[in-house]
C-alpha positions as CSV (number, residue, x, y, z in Angstrom):
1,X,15.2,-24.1,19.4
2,X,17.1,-25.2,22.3
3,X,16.9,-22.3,24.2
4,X,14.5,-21.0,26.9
5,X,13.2,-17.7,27.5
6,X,12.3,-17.4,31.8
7,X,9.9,-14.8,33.1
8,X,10.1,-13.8,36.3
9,X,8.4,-11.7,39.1
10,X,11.0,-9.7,41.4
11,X,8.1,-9.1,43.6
12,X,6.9,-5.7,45.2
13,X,10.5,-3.7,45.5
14,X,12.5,-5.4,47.9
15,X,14.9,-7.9,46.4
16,X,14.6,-10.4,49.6
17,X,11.5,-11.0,48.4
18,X,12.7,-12.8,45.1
19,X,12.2,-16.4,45.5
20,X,15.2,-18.5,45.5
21,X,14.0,-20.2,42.2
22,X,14.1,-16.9,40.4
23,X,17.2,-16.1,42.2
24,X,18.9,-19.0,40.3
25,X,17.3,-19.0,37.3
26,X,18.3,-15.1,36.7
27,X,22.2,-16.4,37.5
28,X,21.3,-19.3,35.1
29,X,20.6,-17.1,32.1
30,X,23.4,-15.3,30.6
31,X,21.1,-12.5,28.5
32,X,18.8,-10.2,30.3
33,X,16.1,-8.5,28.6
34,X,14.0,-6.3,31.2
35,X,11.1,-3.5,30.1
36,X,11.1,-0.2,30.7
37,X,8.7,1.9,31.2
38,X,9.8,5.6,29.4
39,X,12.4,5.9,26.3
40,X,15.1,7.4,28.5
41,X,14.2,6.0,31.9
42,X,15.5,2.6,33.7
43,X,13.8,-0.7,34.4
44,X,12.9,-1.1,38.1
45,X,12.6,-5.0,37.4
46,X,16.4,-4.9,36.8
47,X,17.1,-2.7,39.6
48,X,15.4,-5.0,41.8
49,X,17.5,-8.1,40.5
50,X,20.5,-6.5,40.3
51,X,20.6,-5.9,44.0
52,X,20.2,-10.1,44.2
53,X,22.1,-11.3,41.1
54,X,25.4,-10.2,39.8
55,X,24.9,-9.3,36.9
56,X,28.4,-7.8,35.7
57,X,29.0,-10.8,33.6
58,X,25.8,-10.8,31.6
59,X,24.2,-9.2,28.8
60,X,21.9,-6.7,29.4
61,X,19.5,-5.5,27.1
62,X,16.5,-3.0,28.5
63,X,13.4,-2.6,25.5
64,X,10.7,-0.1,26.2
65,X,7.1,-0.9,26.7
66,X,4.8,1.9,26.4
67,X,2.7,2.9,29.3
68,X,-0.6,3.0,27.6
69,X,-3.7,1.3,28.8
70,X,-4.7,-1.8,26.8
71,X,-8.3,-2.8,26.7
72,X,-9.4,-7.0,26.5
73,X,-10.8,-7.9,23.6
74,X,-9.1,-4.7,21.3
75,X,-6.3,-4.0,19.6
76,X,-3.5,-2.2,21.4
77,X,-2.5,1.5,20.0
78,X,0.2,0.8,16.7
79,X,3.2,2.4,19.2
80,X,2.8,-0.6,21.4
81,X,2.4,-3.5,19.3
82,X,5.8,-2.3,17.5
83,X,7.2,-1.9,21.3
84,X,6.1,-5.7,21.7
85,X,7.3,-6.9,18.1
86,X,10.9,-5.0,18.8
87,X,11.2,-7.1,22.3
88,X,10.2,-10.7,21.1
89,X,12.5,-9.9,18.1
90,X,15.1,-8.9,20.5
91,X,14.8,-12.4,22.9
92,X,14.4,-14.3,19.5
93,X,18.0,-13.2,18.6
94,X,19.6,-14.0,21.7
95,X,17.5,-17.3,22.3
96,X,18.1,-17.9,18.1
97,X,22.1,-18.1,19.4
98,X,21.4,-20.5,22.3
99,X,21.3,-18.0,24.9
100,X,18.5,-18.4,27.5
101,X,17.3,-15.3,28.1
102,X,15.6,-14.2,31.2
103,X,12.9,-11.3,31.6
104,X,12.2,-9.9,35.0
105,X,9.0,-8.2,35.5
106,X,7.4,-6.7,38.5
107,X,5.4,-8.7,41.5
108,X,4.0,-11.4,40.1
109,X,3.9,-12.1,36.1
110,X,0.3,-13.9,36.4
111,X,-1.1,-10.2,37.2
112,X,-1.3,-7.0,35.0
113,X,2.3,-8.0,33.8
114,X,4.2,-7.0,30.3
115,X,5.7,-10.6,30.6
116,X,2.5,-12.1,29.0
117,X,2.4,-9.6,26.1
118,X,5.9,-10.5,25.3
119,X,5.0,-14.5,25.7
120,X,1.7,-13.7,23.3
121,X,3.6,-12.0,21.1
122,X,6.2,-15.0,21.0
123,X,4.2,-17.5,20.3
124,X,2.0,-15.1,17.4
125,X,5.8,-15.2,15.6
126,X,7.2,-18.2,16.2
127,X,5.6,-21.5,17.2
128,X,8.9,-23.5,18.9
129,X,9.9,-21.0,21.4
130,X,10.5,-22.2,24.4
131,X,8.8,-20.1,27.4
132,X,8.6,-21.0,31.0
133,X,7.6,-18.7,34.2
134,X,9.0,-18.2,37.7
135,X,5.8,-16.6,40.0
136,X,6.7,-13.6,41.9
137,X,5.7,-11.8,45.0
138,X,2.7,-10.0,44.1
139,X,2.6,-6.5,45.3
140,X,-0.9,-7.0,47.0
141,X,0.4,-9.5,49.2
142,X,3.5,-7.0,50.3
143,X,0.8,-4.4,50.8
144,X,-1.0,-7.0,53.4
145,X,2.0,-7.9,55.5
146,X,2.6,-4.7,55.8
147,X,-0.4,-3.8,57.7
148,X,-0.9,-6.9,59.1
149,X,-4.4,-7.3,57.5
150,X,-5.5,-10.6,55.4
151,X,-7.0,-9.9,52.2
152,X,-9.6,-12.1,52.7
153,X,-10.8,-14.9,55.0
154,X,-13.1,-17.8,54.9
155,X,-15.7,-16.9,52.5
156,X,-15.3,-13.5,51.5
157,X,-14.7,-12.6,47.9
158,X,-11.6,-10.4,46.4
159,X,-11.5,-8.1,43.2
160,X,-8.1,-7.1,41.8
161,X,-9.2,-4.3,39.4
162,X,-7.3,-1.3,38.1
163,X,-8.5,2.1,39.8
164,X,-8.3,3.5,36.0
165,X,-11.4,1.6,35.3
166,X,-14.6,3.9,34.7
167,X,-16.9,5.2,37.6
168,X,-19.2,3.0,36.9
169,X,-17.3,-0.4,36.7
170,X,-15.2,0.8,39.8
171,X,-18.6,1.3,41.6
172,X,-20.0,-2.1,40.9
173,X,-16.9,-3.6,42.1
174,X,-16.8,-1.6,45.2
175,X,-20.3,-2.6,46.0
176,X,-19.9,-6.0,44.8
177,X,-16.8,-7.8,47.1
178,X,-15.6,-7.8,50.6
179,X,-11.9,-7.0,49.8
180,X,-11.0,-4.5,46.8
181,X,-7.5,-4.5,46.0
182,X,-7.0,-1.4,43.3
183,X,-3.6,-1.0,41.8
184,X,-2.4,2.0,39.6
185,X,-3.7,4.6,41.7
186,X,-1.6,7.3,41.6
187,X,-2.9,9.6,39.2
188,X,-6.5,9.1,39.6
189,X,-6.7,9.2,43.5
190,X,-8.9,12.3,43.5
191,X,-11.8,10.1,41.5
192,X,-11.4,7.3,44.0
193,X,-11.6,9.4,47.2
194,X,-14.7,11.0,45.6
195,X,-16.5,6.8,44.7
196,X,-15.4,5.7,47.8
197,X,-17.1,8.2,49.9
198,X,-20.4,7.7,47.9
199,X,-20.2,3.8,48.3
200,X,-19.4,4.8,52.3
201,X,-16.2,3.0,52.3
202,X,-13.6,5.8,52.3
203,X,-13.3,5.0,56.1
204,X,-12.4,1.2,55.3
205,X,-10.0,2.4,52.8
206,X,-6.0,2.3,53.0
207,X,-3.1,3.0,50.7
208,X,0.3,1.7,50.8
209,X,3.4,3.6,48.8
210,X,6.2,1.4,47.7
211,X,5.0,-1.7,49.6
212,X,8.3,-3.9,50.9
213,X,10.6,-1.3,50.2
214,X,13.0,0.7,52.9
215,X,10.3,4.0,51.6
216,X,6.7,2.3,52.1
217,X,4.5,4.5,53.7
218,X,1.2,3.5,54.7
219,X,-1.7,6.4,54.3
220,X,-4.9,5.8,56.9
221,X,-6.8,8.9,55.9
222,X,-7.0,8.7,52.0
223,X,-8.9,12.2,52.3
224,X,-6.0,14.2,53.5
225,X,-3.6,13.3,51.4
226,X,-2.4,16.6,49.2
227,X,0.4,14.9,47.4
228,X,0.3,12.6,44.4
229,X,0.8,9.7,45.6
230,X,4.1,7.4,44.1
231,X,4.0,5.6,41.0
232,X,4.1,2.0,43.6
233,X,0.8,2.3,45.1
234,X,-1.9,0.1,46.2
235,X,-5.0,0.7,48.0
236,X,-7.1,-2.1,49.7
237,X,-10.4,-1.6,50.9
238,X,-12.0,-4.6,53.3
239,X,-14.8,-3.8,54.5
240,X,-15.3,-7.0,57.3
241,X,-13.7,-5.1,60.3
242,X,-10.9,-7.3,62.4
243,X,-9.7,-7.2,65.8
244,X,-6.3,-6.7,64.8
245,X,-4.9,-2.9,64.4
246,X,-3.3,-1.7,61.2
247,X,0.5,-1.7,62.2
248,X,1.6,1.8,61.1
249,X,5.6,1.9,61.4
């Protein structure tokens, strides 16, 4: 196989954040094969890169990745192995025919990313494939430059943890680190306001909505928030204090 499959990060939303490598190596590849999360919906990856690449010339082919949680160590529910089989099958074909094939995936592909499914689930069917990744923009790092806070200096300690973890792993976290960064908050931001008050950090709290984007929104006061918040949202809790203010736009 002389062919290469590229994953890449398109980064938090906005498509000036795509590095230049991944910039080029998407105008490179003359297949696309981006994930989507629904049946019927669109890939956000793609939207983001279509906005920096033209990508009228180029195949486009968008598989589906079911949004189920997948536990380490365990086997995946049958729906989304078969989602993963159908997309390395699908970049097999195209890569089979000499086409390199390039799959964009959100922020960074090192972090909670379907890219490395797909590359597992390469290599488990075929032992010359050809895989190489472009790092993205991850969406914690969008999240900080947009309030002007560091994530964490000198030597303080970071977790990067889903908020859909139980109560009790969130709460050892939480107690555990100077700088919390918990992604996939949306539809469990009820539970976290309700741990974070008990572990007295609710104050130290702050959650940005579609972080590098022309809608980002950035909620101080976790507690009065009625709506659900978007499908792109973070929430980092540091609890060392610095002189700096949040920038709020």
């Amino acid at each position: 196989m002389t062919a290469t499959l590229y994953i890449i990060g398109t980064g938090p939303g906005d498509p000036d954040l795509l590095t230049v490598k991944a910039v080029k190596t998407a105008a490179a590849c003359p297949v696309i094969v981006s994930p989507r999360g629904s049946e019927n919906g669109t890939s956000t990856a793609l939207a983001i890169l279509s906005q920096a690449v033209d990508l009228g010339a180029k195949q486009v082919v968008e598989v589906h990745f079911p949004m189920k949680k997948i536990h380490s160590g365990r086997e995946p529910d049958p729906d989304v192995l078969v989602a993963w089989h159908h997309a390395a099958q699908t970049v097999l074909h195209h890569l089979d025919r000499g086409n390199d094939v390039c799959f964009p995936t959100l922020g960074d592909p090192a972090i909670y990313s379907t890219g490395y499914y797909l590359y597992e689930t390469l290599c488990g069917l075929r032992s010359d494939v050809r895989v190489r990744f472009v790092p993205g923009v991850a969406a914690m790092s969008s999240c900080s430059a947009a309030l002007a806070q560091p994530i964490c200096l000198g030597d303080e300690m970071v977790a990067v943890v889903p908020a859909t973890f139980s109560d009790n792993r969130l709460t050892e976290v939480l107690n555990g680190f100077d700088t919390i960064v918990l992604m996939k908050v949306h539809r469990v931001l009820p539970r976290l306001i309700d741990l974070l008050r008990s572990c007295n950090l609710l104050d130290q709290a702050v959650l940005v909505e579609r972080a590098g984007t022309g809608r980002e929104s950035i909620r101080l006061r976790l507690d009065e928030i009625v709506d659900q918040p978007h499908y792109y949202s973070t929430i980092i809790v540091r609890k060392q204090p610095i002189t700096a203010r949040i920038l709020v736009n």
